[in-house]
ZAZA-961054 format. One record per residue (C-alpha): x, y, z. Coordinates in steps of 0.1 Angstrom, whole numbers, padded with zeros to 4 digits, always signed. Layout:
N
XYZ...
END
This chain:
450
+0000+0000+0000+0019+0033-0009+0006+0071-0004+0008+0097-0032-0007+0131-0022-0029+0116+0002-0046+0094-0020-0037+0056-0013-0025+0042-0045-0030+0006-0037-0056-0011-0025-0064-0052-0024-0090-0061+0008-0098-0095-0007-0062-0105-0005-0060-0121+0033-0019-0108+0034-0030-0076+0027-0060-0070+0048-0048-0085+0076-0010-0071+0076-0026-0034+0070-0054-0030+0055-0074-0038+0085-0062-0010+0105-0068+0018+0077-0100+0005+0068-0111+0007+0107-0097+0038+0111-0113+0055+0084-0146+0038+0094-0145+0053+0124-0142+0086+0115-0166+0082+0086-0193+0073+0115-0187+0109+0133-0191+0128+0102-0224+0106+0093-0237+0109+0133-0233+0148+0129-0251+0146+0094-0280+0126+0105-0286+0152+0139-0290+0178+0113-0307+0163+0091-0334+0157+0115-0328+0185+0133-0364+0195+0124-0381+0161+0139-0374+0179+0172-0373+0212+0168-0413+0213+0158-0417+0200+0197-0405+0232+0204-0431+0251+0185-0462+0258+0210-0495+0278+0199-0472+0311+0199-0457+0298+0163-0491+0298+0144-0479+0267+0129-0508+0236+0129-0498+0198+0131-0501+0198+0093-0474+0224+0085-0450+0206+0110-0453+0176+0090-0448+0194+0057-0418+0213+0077-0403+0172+0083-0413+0161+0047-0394+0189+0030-0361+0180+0054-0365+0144+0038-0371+0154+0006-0341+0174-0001-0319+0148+0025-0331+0121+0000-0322+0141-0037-0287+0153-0026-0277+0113-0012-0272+0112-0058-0247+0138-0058-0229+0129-0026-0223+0094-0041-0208+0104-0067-0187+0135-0052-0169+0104-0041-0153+0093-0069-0150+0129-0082-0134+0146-0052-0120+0111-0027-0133+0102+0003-0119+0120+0026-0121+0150+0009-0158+0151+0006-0158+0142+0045-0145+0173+0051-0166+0193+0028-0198+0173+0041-0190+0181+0074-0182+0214+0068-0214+0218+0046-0236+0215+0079-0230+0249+0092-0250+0262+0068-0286+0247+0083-0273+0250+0118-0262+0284+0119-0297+0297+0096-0320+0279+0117-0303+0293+0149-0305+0327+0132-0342+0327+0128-0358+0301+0155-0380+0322+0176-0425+0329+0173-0426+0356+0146-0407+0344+0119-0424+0335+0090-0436+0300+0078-0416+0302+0040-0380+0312+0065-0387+0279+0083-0394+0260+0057-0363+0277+0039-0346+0265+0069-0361+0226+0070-0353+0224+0030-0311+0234+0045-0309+0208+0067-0316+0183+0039-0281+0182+0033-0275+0161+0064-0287+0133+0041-0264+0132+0015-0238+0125+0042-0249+0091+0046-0249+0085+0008-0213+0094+0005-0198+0081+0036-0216+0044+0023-0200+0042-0009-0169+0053+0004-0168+0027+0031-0175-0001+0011-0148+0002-0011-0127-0001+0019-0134-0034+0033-0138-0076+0015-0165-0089+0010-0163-0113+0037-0172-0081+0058-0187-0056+0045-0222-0068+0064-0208-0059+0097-0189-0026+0084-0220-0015+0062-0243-0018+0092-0218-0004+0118-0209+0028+0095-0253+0035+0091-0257+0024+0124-0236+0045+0139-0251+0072+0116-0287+0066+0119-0278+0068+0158-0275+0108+0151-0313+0110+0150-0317+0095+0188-0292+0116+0199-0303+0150+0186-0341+0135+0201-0323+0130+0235-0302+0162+0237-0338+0177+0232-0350+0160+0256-0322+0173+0282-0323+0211+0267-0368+0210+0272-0361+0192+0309-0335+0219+0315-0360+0250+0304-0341+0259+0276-0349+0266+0235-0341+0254+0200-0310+0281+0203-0298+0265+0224-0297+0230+0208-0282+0244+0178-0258+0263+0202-0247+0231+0213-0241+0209+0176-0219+0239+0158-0187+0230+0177-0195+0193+0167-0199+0198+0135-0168+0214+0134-0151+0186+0151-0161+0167+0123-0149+0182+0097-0115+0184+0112-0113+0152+0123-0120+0139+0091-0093+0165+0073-0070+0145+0099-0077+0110+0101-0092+0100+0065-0079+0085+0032-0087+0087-0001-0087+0060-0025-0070+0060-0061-0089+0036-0075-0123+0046-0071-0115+0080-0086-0134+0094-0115-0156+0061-0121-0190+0079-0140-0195+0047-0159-0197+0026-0127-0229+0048-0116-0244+0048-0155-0241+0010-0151-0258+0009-0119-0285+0027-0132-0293+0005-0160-0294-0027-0136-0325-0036-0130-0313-0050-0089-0305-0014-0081-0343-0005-0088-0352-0039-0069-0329-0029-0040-0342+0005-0039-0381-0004-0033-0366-0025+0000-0345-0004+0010-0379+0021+0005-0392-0004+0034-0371-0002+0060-0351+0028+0057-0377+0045+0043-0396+0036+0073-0370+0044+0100-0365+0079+0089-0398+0088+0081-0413+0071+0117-0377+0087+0134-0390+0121+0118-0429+0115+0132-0430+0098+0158-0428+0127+0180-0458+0145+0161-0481+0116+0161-0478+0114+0200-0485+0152+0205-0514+0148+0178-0532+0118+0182-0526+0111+0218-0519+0148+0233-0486+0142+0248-0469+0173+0255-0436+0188+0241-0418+0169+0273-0438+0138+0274-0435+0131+0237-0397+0136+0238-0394+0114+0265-0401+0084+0245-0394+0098+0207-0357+0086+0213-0364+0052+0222-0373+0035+0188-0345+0055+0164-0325+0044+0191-0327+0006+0196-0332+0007+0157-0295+0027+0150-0281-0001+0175-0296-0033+0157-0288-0025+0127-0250-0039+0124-0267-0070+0145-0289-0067+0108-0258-0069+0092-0242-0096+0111-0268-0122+0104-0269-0115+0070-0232-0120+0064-0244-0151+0087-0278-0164+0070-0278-0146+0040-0293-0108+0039-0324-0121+0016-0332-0145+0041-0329-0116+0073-0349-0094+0050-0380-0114+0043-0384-0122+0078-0378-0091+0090-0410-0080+0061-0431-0103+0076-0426-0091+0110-0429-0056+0105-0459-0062+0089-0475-0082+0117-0460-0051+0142-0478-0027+0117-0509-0049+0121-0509-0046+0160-0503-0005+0154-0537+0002+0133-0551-0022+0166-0538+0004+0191-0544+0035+0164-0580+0023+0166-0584+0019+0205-0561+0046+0212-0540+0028+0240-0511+0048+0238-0488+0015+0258-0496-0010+0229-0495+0016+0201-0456+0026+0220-0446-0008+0220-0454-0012+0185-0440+0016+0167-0404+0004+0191-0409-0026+0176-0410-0015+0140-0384+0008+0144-0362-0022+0159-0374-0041+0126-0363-0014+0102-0331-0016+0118-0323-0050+0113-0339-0048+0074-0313-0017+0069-0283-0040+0077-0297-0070+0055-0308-0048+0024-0271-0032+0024-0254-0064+0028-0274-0076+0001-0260-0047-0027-0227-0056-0026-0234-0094-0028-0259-0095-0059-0235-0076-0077-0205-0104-0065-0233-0130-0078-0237-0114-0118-0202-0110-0120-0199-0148-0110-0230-0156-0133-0208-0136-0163-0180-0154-0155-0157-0132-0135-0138-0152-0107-0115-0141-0076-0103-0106-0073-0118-0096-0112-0151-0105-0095-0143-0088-0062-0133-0057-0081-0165-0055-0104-0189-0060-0072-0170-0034-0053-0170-0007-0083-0211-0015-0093-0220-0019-0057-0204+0013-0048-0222+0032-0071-0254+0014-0064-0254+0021-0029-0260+0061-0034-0288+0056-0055-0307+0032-0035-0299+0052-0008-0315+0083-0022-0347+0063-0032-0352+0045-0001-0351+0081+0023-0380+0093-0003-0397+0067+0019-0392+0087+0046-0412+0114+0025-0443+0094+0016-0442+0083+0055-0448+0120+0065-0472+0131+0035-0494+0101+0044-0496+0114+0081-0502+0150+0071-0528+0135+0048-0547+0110+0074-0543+0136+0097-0561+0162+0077-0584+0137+0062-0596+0117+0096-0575+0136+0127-0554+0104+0133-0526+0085+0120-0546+0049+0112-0554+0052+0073-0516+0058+0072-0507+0026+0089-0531+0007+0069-0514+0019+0038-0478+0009+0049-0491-0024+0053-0496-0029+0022-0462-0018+0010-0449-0044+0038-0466-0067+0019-0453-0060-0014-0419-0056-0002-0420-0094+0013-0435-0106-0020-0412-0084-0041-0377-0104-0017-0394-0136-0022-0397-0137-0058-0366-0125-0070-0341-0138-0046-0355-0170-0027-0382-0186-0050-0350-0198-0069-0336-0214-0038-0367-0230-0023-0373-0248-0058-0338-0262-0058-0345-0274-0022-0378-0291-0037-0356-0308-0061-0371-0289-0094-0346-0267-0099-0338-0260-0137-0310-0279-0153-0285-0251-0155-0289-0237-0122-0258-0255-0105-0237-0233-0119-0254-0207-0112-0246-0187-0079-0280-0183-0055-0288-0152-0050-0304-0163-0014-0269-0161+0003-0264-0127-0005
END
């Protein structure tokens, strides 16, 4: 491995010499600092989740422009995760760290500017559309990651670098909490995340690597796109991301609409599910590398359909104790589906370069560049399911004053995202196991282990 103006020239994870004589250590190091930069990006990005528990009667705002003020943050979080991918390749991973990181003062500083009653609704929504680029962070610090670490891997270092992103939205929630239980205001929360983000940025001008290799790929990502797997990978992602952003985002609202918790009361237990869902998700990632991440994903479908189930139940009786264990227990389930679906990318995109005929490092290489590029996109798609999350509220809230004709409708995307896993990536398997598999398909790789 050789340096050359801070870019690492070489770079060979699947060879076992290599990795574990140094490649190991780099690859950690710059995962760890990737996960700060992401955290921070993630707090921002949902800055908005908590700050509208802030916003009493004094702000002229109703429960339907809060959620529009949380749609538009995912919105714009979900279109810039394109761009960020492929800044990647354009600029080097640790040079668009730093300017991701740096990037976040923009949102913070505004909204601290402007957060008090009296200020118009277009300056916060101005404001809301800013901290969208706490999104794209995620995109970028994914694809850079993965081309870091073997396949053997990249499960566990997938789910560790979003989990320990997707943890920035508990932590912003809880910080909240301590700023409301302390008496103090939104200026204050902001006060506290511009020396972090800061930190960030630095730490990551310090710390981080860039690879050669990956530099200037635009074919990589024009291949992606014309894959139809990336499309596939995108609707399920759509599911469980998709879900724990948009539900990390609402959560909060929904208990302060439907079940008139106060600003306090519904902070005090809006942390809980992004949190135990940030955690699980390398345990997502672990038993896919383990099971296979087609296999973690369809039962974790199934399951967060059944928890969905159970919340229309509690929607419908309004007993806030089931409906809270519920909506945890969805949010656990997205978490474990985020590890699975991103252990999945890399490994359908090993298994067609095996099906072309690629073997050892040639395949590696291919599944690393495709994947890569893949991973932004998908990424970007499945936080617009974050959007629809918080339309359908502001809709079933204006339509019928609760949240119950929402959860009926994510159902039924459960349900199509458990039919959608099954058919492309098991039905193979099961029909081998059943002994009618068809004549060629031996040497074919399964796509069930991915």
């Amino acid at each position: 491995m050789a340096w050359r103006g801070g870019w690492i020239q070489r770079w060979e994870p699947e060879d076992v010499g290599f990795w574990e004589r140094e490649g190991a250590r780099v690859a950690r190091r710059n995962l760890a600092f990737s996960v700060l930069s992401e955290h921070i990006g993630f707090s921002v990005w949902s800055l908005w989740s908590v700050l509208v528990l802030f916003m009493g009667p004094e702000y002229g705002i109703d429960p339907a422009g809060k959620f529009f003020l949380v749609a538009v943050a995912t919105l714009v979080g979900a279109l810039v995760r394109v761009p960020y991918t492929f800044a990647v390749a354009r600029f080097g991973g640790r040079n668009w760290t730093v300017v991701a990181a740096a990037l976040l003062l923009v949102p913070a500083a505004a909204t601290l500017a402007v957060m008090e009653p009296g200020t118009s609704y277009a300056t916060f929504l101005v404001c809301a559309l800013l901290t969208g680029v706490g999104g794209g962070n995620f995109a970028s610090s994914m694809t850079n990651i993965n081309s870091f670490f073997p396949l053997r891997h990249k499960g566990w270092a997938l789910g560790l670098n979003a989990g320990g992103g997707n943890i920035g939205v508990p932590v912003v929630q809880l910080v909240a909490l301590a700023v409301i239980g302390a008496g103090g205001g939104p200026r204050l929360l902001l006060g506290i995340y511009l020396p972090l983000i800061v930190a960030a940025a630095v730490c990551a001008a310090l710390f981080m690597d860039n690879l050669a290799m990956v530099r200037d790929d635009t074919g990589a990502a024009k291949e992606a796109v014309r894959d139809p797997h990336t499309w596939i990978m995108s609707l399920l992602y759509v599911g469980t991301f998709g879900s724990f952003i948009g539900y990390s985002f609402a959560f909060g609202l929904v208990l302060q609409t439907q079940f008139g918790r106060t600003p306090l009361q519904a902070a005090q237990l809006t942390f809980v599910g992004p949190l135990l869902g940030s955690l699980v998700r390398p345990v997502g990632g672990r038993l896919a590398d383990r099971y296979g991440g087609a296999r973690i994903t369809l039962g974790t479908f199934a399951a967060m359909a059944a928890a969905t189930g159970v919340v229309v139940l509690a929607s419908t009786r309004a007993s806030l104790p089931l409906f809270t264990g519920a909506f945890v227990a969805l949010f656990v389930l997205s978490g474990l589906g985020n590890g699975s679906t991103y252990k999945m990318i890399p490994g359908i995109f090993h298994t067609r370069a095996l099906r072309a005929g690629l073997a050892g490092e040639a395949a590696a290489a291919h599944a690393r560049r495709l994947s890569g590029a893949a991973m932004g996109l998908i990424g970007a798609v499945g936080a617009l399911g974050g959007l629809g999350i918080n339309l359908a509220f502001r809709q079933s809230f204006q339509s019928v004053g609760s949240g119950t004709a929402a959860f009926v409708c994510f159902l039924g995307c459960y349900a199509v995202c458990l039919a959608v896993t099954w058919g492309v990536y098991l039905r193979g398997a099961a029909a081998r196991g059943r002994g009618v598999a068809p004549a060629d398909a031996r040497r074919k790789p399964s796509y069930a282990e991915v």
